[in-house]
C-alpha positions as CSV (number, residue, x, y, z in Angstrom):
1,X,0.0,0.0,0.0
2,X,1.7,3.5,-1.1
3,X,2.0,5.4,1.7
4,X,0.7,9.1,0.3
5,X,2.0,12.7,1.8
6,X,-1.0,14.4,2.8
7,X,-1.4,18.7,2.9
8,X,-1.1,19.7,6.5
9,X,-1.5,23.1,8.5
10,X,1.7,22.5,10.0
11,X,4.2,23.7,6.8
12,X,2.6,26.8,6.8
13,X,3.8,27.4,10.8
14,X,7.4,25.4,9.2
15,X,7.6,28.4,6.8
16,X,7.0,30.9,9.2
17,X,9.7,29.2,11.6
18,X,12.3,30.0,8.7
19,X,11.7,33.0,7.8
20,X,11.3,34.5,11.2
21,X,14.2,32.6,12.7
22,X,16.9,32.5,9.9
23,X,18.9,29.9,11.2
24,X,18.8,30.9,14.9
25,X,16.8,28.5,16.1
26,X,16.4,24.5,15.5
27,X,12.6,23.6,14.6
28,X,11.4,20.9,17.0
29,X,8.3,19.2,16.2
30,X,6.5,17.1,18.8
31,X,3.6,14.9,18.8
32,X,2.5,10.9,19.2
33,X,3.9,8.5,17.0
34,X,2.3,7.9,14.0
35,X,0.6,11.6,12.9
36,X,3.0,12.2,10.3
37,X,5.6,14.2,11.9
38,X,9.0,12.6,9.9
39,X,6.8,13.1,6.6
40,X,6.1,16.4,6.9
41,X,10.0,17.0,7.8
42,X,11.5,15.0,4.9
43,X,9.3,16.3,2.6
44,X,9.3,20.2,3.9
45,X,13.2,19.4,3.7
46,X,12.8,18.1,-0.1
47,X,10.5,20.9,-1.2
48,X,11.9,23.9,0.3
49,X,16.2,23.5,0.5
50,X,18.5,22.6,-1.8
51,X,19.6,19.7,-0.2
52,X,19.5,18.0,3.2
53,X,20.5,15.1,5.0
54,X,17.6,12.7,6.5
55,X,19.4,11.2,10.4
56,X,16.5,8.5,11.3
57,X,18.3,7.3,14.9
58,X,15.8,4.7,14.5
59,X,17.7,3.0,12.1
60,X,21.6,4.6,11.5
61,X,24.3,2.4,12.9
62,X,27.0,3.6,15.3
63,X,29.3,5.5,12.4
64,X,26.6,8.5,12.6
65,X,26.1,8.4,16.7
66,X,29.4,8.3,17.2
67,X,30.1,11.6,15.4
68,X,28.1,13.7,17.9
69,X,30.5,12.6,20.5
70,X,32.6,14.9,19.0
71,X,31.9,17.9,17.4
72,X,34.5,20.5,18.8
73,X,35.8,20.4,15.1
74,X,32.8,21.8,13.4
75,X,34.3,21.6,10.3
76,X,35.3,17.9,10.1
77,X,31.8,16.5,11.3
78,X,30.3,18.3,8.7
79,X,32.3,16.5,6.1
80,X,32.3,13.0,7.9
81,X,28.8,14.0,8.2
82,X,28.1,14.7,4.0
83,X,30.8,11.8,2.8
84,X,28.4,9.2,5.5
85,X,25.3,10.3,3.5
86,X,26.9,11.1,-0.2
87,X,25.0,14.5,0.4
88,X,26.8,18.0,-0.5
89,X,25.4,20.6,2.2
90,X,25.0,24.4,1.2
91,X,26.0,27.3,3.6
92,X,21.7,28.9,4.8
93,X,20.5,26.5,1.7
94,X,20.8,23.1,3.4
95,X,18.7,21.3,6.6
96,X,19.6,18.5,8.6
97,X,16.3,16.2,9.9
98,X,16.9,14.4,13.1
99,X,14.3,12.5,12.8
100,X,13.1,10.6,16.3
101,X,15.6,12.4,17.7
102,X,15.1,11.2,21.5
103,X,16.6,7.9,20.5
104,X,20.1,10.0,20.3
105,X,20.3,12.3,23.2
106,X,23.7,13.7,22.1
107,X,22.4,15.0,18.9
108,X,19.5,16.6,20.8
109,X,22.4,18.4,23.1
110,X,24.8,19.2,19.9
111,X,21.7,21.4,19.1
112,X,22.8,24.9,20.5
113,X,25.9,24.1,18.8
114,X,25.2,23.9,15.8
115,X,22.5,26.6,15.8
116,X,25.4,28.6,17.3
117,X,27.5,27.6,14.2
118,X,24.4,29.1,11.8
119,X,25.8,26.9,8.7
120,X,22.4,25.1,8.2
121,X,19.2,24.4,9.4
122,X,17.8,22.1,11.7
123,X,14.7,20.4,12.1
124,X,14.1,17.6,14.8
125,X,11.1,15.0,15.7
126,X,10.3,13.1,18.6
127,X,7.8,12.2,20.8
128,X,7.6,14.9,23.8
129,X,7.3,12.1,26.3
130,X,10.8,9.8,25.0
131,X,12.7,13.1,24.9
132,X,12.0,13.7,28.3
133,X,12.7,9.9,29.2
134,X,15.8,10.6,27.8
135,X,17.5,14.0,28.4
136,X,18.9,13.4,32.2
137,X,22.4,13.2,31.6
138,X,22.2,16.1,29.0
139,X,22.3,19.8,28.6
140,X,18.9,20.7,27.2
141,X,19.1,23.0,24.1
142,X,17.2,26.7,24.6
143,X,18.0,27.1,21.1
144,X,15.0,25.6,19.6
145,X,11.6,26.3,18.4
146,X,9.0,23.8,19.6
147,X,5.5,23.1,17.8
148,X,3.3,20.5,18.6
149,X,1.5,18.4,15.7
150,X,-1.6,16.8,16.2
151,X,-4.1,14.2,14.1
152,X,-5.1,15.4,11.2
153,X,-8.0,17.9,11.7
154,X,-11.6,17.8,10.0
155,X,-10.6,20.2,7.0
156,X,-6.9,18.4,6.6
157,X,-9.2,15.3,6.2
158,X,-11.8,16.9,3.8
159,X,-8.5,18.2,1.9
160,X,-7.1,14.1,1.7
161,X,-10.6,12.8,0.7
162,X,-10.8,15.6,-1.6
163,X,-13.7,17.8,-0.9
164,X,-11.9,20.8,-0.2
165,X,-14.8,23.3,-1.4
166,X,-16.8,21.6,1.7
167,X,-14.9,23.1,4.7
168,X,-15.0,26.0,2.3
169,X,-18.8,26.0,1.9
170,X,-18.6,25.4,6.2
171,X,-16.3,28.1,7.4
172,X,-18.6,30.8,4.8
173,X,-22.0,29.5,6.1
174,X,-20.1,30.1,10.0
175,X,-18.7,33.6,9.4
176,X,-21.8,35.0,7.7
177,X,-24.4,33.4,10.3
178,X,-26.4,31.2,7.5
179,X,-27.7,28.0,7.9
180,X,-27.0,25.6,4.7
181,X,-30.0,23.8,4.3
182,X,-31.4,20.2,6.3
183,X,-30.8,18.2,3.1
184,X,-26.9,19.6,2.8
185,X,-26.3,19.7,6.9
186,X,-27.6,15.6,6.2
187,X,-24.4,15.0,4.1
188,X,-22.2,17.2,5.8
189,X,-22.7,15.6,8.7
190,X,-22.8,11.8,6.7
191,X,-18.8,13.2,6.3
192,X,-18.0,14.5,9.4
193,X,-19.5,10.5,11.0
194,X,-16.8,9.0,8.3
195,X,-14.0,11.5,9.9
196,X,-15.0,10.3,13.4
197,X,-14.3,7.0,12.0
198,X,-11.3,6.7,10.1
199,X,-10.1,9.8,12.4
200,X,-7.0,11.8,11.6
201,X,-4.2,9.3,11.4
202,X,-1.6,9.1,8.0
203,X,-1.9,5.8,8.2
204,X,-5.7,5.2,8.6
205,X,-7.1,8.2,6.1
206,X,-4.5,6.2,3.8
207,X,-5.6,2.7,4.3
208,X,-9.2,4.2,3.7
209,X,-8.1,6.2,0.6
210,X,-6.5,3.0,-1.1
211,X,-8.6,0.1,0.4
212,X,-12.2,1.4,0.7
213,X,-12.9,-1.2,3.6
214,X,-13.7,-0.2,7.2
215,X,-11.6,-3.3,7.9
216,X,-8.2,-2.2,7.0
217,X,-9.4,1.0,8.2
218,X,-10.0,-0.8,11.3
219,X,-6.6,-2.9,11.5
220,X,-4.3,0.1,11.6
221,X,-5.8,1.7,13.5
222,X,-5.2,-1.3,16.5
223,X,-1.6,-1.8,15.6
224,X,-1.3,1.9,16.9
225,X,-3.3,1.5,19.5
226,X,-0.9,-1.2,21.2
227,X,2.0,0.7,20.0
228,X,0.8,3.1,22.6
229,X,-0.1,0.6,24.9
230,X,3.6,-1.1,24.3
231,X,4.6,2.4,25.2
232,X,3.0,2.9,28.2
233,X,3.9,-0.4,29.7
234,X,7.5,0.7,28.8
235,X,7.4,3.8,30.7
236,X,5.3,2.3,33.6
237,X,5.7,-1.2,34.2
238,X,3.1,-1.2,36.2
239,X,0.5,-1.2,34.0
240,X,-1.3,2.1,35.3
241,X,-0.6,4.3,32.5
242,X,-2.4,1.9,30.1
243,X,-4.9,0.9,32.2
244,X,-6.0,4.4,32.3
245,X,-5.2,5.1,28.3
246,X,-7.0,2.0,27.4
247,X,-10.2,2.9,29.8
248,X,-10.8,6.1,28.5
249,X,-13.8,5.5,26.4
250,X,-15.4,3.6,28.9
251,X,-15.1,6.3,31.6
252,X,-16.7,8.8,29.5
253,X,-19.3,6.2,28.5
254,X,-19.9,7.0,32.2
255,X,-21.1,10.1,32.0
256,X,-19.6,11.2,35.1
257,X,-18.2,14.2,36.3
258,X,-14.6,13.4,35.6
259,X,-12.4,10.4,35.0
260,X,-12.6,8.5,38.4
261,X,-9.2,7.0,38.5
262,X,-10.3,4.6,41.6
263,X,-12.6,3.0,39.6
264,X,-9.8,2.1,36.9
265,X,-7.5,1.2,39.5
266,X,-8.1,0.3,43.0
267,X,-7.2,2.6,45.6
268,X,-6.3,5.1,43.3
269,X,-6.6,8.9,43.2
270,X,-5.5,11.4,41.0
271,X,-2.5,12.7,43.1
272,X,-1.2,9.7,43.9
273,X,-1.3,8.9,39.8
274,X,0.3,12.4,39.3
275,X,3.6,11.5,37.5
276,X,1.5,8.8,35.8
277,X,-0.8,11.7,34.4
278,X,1.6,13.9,33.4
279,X,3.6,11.2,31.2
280,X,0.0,10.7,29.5
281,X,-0.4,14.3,28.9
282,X,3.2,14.2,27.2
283,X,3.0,11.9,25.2
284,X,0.1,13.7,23.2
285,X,-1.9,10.7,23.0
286,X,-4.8,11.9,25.0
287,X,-6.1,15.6,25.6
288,X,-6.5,16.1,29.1
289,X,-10.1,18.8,29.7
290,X,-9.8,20.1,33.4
291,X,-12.3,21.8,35.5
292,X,-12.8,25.0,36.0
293,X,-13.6,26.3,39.4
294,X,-14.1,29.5,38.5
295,X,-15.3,29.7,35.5
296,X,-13.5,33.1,34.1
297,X,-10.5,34.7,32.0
298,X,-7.8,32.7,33.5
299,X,-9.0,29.4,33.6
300,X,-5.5,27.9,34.4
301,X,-5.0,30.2,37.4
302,X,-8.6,28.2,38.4
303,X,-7.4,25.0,37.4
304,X,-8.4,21.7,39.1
305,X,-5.8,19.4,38.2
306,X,-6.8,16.8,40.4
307,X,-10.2,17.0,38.7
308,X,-10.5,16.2,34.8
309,X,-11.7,14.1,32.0
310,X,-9.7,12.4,29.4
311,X,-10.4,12.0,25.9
312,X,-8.4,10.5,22.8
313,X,-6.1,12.2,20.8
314,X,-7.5,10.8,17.3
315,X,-11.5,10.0,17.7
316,X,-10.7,7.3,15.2
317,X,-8.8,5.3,17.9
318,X,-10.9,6.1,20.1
319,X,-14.2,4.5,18.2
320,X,-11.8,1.4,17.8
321,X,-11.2,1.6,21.3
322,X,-14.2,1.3,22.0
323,X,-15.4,-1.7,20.3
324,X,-12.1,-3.3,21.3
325,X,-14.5,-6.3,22.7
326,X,-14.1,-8.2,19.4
327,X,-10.7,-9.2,17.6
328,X,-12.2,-6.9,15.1
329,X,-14.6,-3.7,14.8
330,X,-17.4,-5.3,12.1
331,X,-17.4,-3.5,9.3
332,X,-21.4,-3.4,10.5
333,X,-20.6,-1.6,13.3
334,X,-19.0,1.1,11.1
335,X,-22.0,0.8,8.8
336,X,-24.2,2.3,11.5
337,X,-22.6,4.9,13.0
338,X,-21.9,6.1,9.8
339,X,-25.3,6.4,9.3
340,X,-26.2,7.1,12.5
341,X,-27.9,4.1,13.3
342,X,-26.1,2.2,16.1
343,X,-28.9,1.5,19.2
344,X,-26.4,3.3,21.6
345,X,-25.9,6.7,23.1
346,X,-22.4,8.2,20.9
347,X,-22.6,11.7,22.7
348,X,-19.5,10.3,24.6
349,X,-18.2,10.0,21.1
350,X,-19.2,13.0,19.8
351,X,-17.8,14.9,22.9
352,X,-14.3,13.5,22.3
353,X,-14.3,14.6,19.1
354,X,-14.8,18.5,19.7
355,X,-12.6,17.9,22.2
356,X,-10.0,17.0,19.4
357,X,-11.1,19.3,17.5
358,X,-10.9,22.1,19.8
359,X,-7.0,21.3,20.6
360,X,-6.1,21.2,17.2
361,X,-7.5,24.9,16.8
362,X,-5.4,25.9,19.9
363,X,-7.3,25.9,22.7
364,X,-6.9,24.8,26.0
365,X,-9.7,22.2,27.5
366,X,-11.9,23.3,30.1
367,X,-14.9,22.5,31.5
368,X,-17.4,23.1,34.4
369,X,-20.0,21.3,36.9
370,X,-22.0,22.8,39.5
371,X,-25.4,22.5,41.4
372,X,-28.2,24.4,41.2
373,X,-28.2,27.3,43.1
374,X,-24.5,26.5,44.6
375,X,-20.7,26.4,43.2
376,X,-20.1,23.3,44.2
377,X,-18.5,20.7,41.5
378,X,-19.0,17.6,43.2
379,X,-19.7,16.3,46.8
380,X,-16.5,15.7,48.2
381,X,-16.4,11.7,48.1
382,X,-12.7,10.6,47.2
383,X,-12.6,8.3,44.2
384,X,-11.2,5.6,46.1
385,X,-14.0,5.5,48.4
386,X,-16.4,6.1,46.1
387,X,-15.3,3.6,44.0
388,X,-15.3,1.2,47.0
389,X,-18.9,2.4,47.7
390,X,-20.5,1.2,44.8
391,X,-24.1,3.0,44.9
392,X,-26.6,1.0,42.8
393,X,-27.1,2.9,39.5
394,X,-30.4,4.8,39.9
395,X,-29.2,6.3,43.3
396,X,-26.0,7.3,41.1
397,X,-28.3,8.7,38.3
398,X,-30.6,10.3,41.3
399,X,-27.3,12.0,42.2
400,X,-26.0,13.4,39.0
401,X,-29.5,14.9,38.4
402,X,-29.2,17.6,40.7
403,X,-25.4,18.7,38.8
404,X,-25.2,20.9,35.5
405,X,-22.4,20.5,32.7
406,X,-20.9,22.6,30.3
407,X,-19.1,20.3,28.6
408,X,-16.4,22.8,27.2
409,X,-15.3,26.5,27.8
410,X,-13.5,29.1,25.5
411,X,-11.8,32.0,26.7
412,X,-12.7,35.0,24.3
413,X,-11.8,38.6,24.9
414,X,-12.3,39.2,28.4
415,X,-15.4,37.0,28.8
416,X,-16.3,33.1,28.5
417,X,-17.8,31.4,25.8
418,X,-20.0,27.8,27.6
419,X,-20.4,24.9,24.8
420,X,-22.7,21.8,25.6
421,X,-22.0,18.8,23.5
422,X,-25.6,17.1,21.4
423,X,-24.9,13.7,20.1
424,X,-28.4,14.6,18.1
425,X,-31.0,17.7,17.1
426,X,-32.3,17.5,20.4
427,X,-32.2,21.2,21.5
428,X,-32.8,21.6,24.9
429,X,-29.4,23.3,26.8
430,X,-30.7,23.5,30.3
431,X,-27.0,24.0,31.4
432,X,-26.5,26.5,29.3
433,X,-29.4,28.3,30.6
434,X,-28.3,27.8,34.1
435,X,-24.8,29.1,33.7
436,X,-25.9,32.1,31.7
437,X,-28.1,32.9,34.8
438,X,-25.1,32.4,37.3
439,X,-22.5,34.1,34.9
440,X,-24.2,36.9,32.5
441,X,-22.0,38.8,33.3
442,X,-18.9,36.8,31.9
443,X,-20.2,34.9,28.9
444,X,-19.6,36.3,25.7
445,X,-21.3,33.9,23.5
446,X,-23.3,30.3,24.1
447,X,-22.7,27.8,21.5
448,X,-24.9,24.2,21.6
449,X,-23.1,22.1,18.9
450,X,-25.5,19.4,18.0
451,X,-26.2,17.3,14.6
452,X,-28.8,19.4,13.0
453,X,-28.6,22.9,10.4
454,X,-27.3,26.4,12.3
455,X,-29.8,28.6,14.0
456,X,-30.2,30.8,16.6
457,X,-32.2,30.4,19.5
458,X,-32.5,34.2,21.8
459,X,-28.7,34.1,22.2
460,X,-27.6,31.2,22.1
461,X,-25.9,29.9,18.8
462,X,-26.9,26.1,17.8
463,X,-24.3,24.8,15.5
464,X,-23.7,21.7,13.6
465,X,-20.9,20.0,15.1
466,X,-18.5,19.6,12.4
467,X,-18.1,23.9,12.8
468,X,-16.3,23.4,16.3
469,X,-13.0,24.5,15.0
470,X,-14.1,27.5,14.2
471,X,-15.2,28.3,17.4
């Protein structure tokens, strides 16, 4: 199967870094594995230099590590450097790619270096949460320029599938307030279902792009799921990290008001789970939503970090996830959720993927729960007890009744923009209407993203989910 090189946003911010940094910083892209991050070096390195030297530490032998070991004479490692490759390097006209560059800590160190040297240009990829693992015994380069990559979004997707003039026909129908039309919000949203499915990995939009089957869709998608797992379990041997990564979709399944780590592990809390967390947050394979407790400009000086939810990275993965009951997701079960006909609640699913979506576009995840009539996000019960506990469901469900969620918040201007998450055209927003009556004063905007055309109701704006990013 050809592997193709799709468009993404990211070369536009890689132009930007080399023209605004001329050489004076190193380009560091981070990200998960398997998003695309060595394509879009190699072929940003092919397209815009006139030559430049590909260093995969994945696969070079010893002759090319050894050379960072010594680089004192800048001179001669450059030429070991060119006769090891059979590449001719150009003075500001050449890049170097060190491509999974935490596997080679030296090289990640010879950074400010070479920077300092300003012959070439340098672009390095890795996976945030390795190059941590791996940069004790080194001095950490200030010289660099750090972006993150994520999945591909909704519009790089439209763009691989080839319906560019859709997210076109989206983002004119947002800006100008008009609503498209049931019968062409019906197969805007038919696409958007086949984007939650296949999601925003290379690999998978590729396997779907040459194989038409849900299947092989389905397959590569699992092979990166347990290269994340494998991952986990090498970071933590315990086995926490993916318990908790591969639990995610059940949690939110949940509909609880946060991940309950005690439930996933027993005796567990979130600050005991703390350096667990924060290597799951690194590796970018999950986007971490925290709550608010005070639901204004600021949220991160309001942060709850002991209370979150967690969501997938690529809601792809996550459907698989999901369904990971059977050897295989049946290509039935695609069937139906791509025509929205699966006999089971997917607002969980749907949730995760603003959530993606949102990140993608920049922002920071936020959300909020409180009780009628007090500021209260939850009753105090630690997770382990509550765990423990086990209240029968409908005293659980009696519980949650009396709470309110905005599922996601957006800092605009000097004021707060509430979004609740519709898996369908149902339209009622009751927490919306009971945080606009606590907060008036600080919401800007009140967005209800649901399946059905955009409208206004009063004040509130009811959009079609696939407009999130524009948010």
């Amino acid at each position: 199967m050809a592997e193709k090189v799709f468009k993404r946003k990211i070369y536009e911010r890689m132009l930007r870094w080399r023209k605004e940094s001329d050489g004076r910083t190193a380009l560091l892209i981070k990200g998960a594995r398997r998003i695309g991050k060595s394509t879009i070096a190699e072929e940003f390195a092919r397209r815009e230099y006139k030559s430049h030297i590909i260093i995969d530490f994945s696969i070079v032998d010893n002759s090319v590590r050894d050379l960072f070991a010594h680089i004192a004479d800048m001179d001669y490692f450059f030429l070991r450097l060119q006769s090891l490759f059979s590449v001719s390097l150009h003075e500001r006209k050449s890049v170097i790619v060190f491509d999974e560059v935490q596997l080679c800590p030296q090289a990640r160190q010879a950074i400010k270096h070479l920077v300092k040297d300003h012959r070439y240009d340098y672009i390095e990829t890795g996976s945030l949460l390795s190059i941590k693992k791996n940069v004790k015994d080194i001095v950490i380069p200030s010289e660099e320029t750090r972006i993150a990559m994520y999945p591909m979004d909704y519009e790089e997707f439209l763009w691989a599938v080839g319906k560019t003039p859709t997210y076109e026909l989206i983002r004119y129908a947002y800006a100008n307030h008009k609503p498209l039309g049931d019968a062409v919000n019906r197969d805007l949203m038919r696409d958007f279902r086949l984007y939650m499915l296949v999601g925003g990995m290379p690999q998978a939009v590729n396997a779907y792009l040459e194989e038409n089957d849900f299947s092989a869709v389905d397959a590569v998608k699992r092979n990166i799921l347990e290269l994340y797992t494998d991952d986990f379990r090498k970071i933590d041997p315990s086995g926490r990290a993916s318990r908790l990564f591969s639990s995610v979709p059940a949690e939110l399944a949940r509909n609880t008001r946060r991940y309950k780590v005690g439930s996933v592990i027993k005796n567990a809390t979130a600050d005991r789970l703390g350096e667990v967390l924060m290597d799951m947050a690194d590796s970018l394979t999950v986007n971490f939503a925290y709550h608010a407790n005070d639901p204004s400009v600021g949220f991160l000086l309001h942060a709850d970090y002991d209370c979150f939810k967690l969501y997938l990275a690529d809601t792809g993965l996550f459907v698989t996830l999901a369904f990971m009951d059977r050897d295989y997701t049946e290509n039935e079960i695609y069937r139906k959720l791509l025509s929205d006909k699966l006999s089971t609640d997917l607002g969980y699913v749907y949730e995760n993927a603003i959530a993606q979506m949102l990140k993608s576009a920049g922002n920071e995840l936020f959300y909020y729960t409180f009780k009628d009539g007090a500021d209260e996000k939850d009753d105090g019960t630690d997770e382990a007890e509550d765990a423990k506990a086990g209240a029968d469901d409908a005293a659980k469900a009696a519980k949650a009744a009396r709470h309110y969620e905005v599922d996601f918040l957006l800092s605009r201007k000097d004021k707060v923009c509430p979004i609740e998450v519709k898996s369908s055209g149902y339209k009622s927003h009751k927490s919306l209407d009971k945080f606009h009556a606590k907060f008036s004063a600080r919401t800007l905007h009140r967005y209800l993203l649901y399946t059905k055309d955009a409208r206004k109701e009063e004040d509130i704006f009811c959009l079609p989910v696939y407009m999130a990013a524009l948010l």
